[in-house]
C-alpha positions in Angstrom: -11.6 68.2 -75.7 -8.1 65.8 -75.1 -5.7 65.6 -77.6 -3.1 62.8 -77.2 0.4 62.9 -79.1 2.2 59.9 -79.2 5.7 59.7 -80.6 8.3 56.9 -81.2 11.1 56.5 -83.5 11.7 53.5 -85.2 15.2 53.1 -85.7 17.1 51.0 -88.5 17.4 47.6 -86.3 14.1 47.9 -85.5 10.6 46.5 -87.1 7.9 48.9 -87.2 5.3 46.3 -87.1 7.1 45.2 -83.2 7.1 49.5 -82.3 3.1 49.6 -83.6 2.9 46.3 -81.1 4.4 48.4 -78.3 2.2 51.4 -78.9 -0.9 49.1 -79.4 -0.3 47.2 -76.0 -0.6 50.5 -74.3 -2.6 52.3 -76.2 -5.6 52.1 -78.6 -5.6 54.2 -81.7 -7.0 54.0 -85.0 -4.8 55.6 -86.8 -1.0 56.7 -87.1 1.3 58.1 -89.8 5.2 57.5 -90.6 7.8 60.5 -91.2 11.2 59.8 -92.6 13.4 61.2 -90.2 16.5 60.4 -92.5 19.4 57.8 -92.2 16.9 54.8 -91.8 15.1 56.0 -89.1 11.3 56.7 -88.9 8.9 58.6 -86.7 5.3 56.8 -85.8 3.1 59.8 -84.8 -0.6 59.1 -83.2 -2.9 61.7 -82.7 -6.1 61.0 -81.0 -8.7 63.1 -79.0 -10.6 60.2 -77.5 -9.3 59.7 -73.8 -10.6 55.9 -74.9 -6.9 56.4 -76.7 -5.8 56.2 -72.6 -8.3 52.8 -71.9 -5.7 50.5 -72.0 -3.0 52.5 -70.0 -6.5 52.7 -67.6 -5.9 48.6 -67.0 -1.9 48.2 -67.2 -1.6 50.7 -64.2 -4.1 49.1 -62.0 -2.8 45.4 -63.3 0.8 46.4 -62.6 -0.5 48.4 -58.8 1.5 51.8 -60.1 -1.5 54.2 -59.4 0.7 56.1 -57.1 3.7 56.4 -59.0 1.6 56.9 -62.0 -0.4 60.2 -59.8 3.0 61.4 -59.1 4.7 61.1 -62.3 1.6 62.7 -64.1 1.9 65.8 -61.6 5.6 66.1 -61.8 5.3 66.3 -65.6 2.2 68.7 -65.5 2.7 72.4 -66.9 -0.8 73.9 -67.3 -3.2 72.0 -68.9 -0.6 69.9 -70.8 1.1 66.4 -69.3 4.3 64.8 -71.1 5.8 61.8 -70.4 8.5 58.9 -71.9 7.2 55.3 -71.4 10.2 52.3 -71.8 9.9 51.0 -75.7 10.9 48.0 -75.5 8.8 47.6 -71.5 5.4 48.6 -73.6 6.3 46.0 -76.3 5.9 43.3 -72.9 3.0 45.0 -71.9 4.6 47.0 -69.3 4.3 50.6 -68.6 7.6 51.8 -67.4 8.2 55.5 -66.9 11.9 57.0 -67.6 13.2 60.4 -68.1 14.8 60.3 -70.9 15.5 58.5 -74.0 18.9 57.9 -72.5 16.4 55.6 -70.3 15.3 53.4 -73.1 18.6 51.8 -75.5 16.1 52.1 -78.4 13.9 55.2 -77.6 11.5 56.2 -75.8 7.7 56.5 -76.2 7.3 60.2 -75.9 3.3 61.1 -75.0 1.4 64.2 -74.7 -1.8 64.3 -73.1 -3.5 68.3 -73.0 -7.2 68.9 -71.6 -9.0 71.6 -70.6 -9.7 69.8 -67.7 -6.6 67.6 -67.1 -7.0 67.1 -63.4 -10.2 65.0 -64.0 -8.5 63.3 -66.5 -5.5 62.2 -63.9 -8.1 61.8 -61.1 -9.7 58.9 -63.5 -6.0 57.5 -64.6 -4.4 57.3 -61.7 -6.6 58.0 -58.5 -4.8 58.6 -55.0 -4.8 55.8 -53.2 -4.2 54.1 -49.5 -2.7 50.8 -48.5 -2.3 50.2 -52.1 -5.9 50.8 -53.3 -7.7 53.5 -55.4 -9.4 55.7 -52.4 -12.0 56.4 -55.6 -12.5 55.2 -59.2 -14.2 57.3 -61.5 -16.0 56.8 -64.7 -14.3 57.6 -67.9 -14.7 61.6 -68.3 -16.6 63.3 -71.0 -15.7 66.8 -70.3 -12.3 66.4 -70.9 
């Protein structure tokens, strides 16, 4: 089974209805709750395990040709069966996926995601395939056994 965490704080200058639009145009969830993190600011947590949660990161990194950096990113940020990355807030509210390191990365905070399956390298074989001269060497249908 996956589980998918996906974290982003919604500070006081923000909107949470534009940070739901910058989760939704990389993501596709159902549901999400808000915690009060105190002096204005809000956390929008997103649990899923559905990797259909991942379908629409699936199409941005093909649309935006990033399958290599998006391999290599995934592997650098791999510790067992457990991925975590920070996406730019305010790239996913274009529609962009934008990797960055830190929040430090993103003026109004990152996207913080967490992606854990028992099978995780299928899961980054389907994402982000190896590829030559630009194209996927294979593309693989959606997993079930992850």
């Amino acid at each position: 089974m996956v589980y998918i965490r996906i974290e982003a704080e919604v500070r006081p200058t923000e909107d949470i209805e534009k940070v739901l639009k910058a989760l939704k145009n990389i993501f596709t969830f159902k549901n999400f709750k808000v915690e009060e993190l105190g002096n204005e600011r809000k956390l929008i947590i997103i649990e899923e395990s559905s990797i259909g949660a991942l379908s629409k990161m699936y199409d941005g990194l093909r649309r935006q040709r990033i399958l290599d950096t998006s391999r290599n990113i995934f592997l650098k940020n791999l510790r067992g069966d457990t991925i975590e990355i920070r996406l730019h807030k305010q790239a996913a509210y274009q529609g962009i996926i934008s990797f960055v390191d830190s929040d430090a990365e993103s003026p109004l905070g990152s996207i913080y995601v967490i992606i854990s399956s028992k099978n995780i390298n299928a899961l980054i074989d389907w994402l982000a395939p190896k590829t030559a001269h630009g194209k996927p060497l294979w593309e693989l249908p959606m997993p079930t056994d992850v």
